[in-house]
C-alpha positions in Angstrom: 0.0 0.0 0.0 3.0 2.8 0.8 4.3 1.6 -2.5 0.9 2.5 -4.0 0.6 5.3 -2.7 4.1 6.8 -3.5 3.5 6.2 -7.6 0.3 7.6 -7.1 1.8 10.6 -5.9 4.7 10.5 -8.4 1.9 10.7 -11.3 1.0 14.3 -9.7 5.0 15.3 -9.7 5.1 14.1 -13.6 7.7 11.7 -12.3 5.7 8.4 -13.9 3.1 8.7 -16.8 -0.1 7.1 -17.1 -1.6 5.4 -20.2 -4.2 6.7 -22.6 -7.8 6.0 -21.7 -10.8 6.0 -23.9 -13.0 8.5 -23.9 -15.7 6.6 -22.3 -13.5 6.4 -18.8 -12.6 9.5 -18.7 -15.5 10.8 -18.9 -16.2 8.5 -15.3 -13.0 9.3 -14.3 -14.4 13.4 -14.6 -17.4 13.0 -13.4 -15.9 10.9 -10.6 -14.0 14.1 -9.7 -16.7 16.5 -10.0 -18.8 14.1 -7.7 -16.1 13.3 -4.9 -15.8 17.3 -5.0 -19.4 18.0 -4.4 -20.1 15.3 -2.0 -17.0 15.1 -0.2 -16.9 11.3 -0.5 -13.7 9.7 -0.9 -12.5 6.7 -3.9 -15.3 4.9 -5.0 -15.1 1.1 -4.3 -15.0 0.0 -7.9 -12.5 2.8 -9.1 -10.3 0.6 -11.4 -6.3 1.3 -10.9 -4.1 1.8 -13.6 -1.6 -1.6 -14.6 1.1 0.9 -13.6 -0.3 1.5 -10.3 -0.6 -1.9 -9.0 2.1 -3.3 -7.0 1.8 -7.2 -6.7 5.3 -7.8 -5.2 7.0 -7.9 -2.5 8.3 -4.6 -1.2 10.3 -3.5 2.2 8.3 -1.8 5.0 11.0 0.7 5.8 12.0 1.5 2.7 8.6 2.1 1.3 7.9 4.2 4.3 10.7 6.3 3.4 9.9 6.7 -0.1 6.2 7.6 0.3 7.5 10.6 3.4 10.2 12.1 0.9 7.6 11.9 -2.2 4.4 13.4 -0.1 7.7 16.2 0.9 7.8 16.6 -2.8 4.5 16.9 -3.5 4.2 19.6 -1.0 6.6 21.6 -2.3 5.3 21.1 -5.7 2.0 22.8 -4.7 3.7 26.0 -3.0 6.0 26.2 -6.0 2.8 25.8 -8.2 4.1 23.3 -10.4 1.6 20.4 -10.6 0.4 19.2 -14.2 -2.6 20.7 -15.0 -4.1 17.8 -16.5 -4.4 13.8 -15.3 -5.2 11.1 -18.0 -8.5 9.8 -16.5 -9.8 13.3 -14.7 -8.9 15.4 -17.0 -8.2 19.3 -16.2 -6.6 19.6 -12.7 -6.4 22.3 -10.7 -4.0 22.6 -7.1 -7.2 22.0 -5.4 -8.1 18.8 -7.6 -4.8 17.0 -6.9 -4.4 18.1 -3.1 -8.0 17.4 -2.5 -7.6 13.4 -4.6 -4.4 13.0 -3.6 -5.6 13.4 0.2 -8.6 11.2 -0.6 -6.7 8.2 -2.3 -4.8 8.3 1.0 -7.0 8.9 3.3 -9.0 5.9 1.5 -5.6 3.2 2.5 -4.7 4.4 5.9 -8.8 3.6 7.0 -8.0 0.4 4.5 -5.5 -0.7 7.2 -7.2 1.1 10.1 -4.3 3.6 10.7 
């Protein structure tokens, strides 16, 4: 999961780039963001991940611990330095607010996964 987590977060620093997606998901992938913004409800349940996104190996506690901490420092510097992507492949225009606001979300939505 802090493996996860830390390439998700690397998509919104531009570090690791996402595949295409037909029109027909991201058009659920921006309406998923409009909704999530005008409910305030967090990752739906049956939100598919991107291939790249999935981490079905073995990985070390520690070191993803670290990773995800220095990337999440990155991240946070990216938004006072304004330099996010203005755009994500399945929703679309991004604004600060859209990737703080999903990227809290997506984590908020692992650490209650694990009940931390």
């Amino acid at each position: 999961m802090l493996k996860h987590c830390d390439l998700v977060l690397q998509v919104a620093l531009g570090k690791l780039e996402l595949p295409r997606v037909n029109v027909l998901f991201r058009a659920i992938g921006i309406f998923t963001k409009i909704e999530m913004h005008i409910f305030n409800n967090g990752i739906p349940g049956n939100m598919p991940t991107f291939q790249k996104l999935i981490v079905n190996f073995e990985c070390d506690f520690d070191r993803s611990k670290t990773n995800l901490l220095k990337t999440l420092e990155e991240f946070r510097e990216a938004c006072k330095s304004n330099s996010l992507p203005d755009h994500h492949r399945l929703f679309g225009k991004m604004t600060e607010k859209d990737w703080t606001f999903l990227e809290y979300k997506h984590l908020d939505h692992h650490l209650k996964q694990f009940n931390v």
